[in-house]
C-alpha distance (Angstrom), angle and dihedral (degrees) to the residues before:
residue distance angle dihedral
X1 . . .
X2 3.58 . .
X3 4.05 148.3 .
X4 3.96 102.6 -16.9
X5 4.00 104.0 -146.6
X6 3.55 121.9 -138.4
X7 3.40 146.7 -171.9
X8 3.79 101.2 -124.1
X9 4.30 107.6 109.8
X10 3.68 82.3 -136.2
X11 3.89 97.5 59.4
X12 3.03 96.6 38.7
X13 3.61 94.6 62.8
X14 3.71 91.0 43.9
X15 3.77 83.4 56.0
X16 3.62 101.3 49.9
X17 3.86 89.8 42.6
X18 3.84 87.8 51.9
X19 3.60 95.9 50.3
X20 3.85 93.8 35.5
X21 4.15 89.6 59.6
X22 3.99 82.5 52.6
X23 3.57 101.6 48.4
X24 3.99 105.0 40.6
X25 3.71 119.1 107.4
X26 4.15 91.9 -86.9
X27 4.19 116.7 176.5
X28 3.54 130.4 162.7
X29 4.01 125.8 -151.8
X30 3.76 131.3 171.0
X31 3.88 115.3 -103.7
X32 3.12 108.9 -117.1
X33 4.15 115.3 165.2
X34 3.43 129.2 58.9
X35 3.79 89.7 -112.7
X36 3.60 93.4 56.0
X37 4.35 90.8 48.4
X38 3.75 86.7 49.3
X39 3.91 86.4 50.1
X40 3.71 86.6 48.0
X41 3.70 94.2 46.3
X42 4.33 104.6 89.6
X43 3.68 77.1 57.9
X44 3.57 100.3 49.0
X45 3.84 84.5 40.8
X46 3.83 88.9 60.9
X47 4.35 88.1 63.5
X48 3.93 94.2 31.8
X49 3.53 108.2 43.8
X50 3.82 101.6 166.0
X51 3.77 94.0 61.1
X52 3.86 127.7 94.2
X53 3.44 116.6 -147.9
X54 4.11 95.1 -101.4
X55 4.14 89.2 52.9
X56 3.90 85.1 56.4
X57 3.58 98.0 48.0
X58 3.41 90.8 42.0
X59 3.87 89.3 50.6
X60 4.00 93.9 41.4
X61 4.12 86.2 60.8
X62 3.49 90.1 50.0
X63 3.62 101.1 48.4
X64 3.79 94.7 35.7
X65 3.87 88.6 64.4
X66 4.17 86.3 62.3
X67 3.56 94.8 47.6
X68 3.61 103.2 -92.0
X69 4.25 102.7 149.6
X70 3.98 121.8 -168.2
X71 3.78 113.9 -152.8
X72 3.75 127.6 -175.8
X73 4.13 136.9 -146.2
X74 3.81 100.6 -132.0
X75 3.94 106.0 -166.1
X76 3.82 96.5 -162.8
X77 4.10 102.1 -38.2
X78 3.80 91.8 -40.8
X79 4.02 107.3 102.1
X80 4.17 96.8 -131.5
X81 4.17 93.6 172.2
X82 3.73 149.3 1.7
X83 3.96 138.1 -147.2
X84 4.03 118.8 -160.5
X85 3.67 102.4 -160.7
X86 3.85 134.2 167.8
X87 4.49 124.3 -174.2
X88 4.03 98.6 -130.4
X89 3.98 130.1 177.9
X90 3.54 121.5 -148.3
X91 3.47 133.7 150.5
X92 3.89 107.4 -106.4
X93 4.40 89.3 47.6
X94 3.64 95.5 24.4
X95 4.23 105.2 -153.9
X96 3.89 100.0 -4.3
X97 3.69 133.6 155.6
X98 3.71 115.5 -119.3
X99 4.11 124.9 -160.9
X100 4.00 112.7 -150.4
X101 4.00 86.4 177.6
X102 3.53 146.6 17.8
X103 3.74 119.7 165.2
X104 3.82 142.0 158.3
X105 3.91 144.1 -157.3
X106 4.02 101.7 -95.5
């Protein structure tokens, strides 16, 4: 099937938007140094609005030292969204992956 073209300005600029966010040079890496959390933080700030940027740092540390991992969607060398993730066990999920955030640029 497919993206149907059309002739309509307004679809086509949905289109080429659509197929642009596909086809740009996307990668995503954990974040792993403080400068790279503190890049990562007006985005975090957007999901976590009561923290300052020292409480999330401070909280980051913490968390990182039980597993939690915070990776980012790079689109290019702009940061465009993030995913804070941890691998738990319990006994109703059993080994699972659990997301605490995921956020992007809008």
């Amino acid at each position: 099937m497919g993206l149907k073209r059309s002739n309509s300005p307004t679809e086509k600029l949905y289109y080429s938007s659509f197929v642009g966010l596909f086809m740009s040079d996307v990668t995503i890496r954990e974040l792993e140094s403080q400068a790279e959390w503190i890049d990562a933080f007006p985005l975090m700030k957007q999901l976590r609005t009561h923290l300052d940027e020292n409480q999330y740092l401070d909280y980051l540390e913490q968390m990182s030292a039980d597993g939690y991992r915070l990776f980012g969607l790079f689109s290019g060398d702009e940061l465009a969204a993030l995913a804070g993730v941890d691998i738990l066990t319990n006994m109703y999920y059993g080994r699972h992956l659990w997301v605490f955030e995921v956020g992007d640029r809008r």
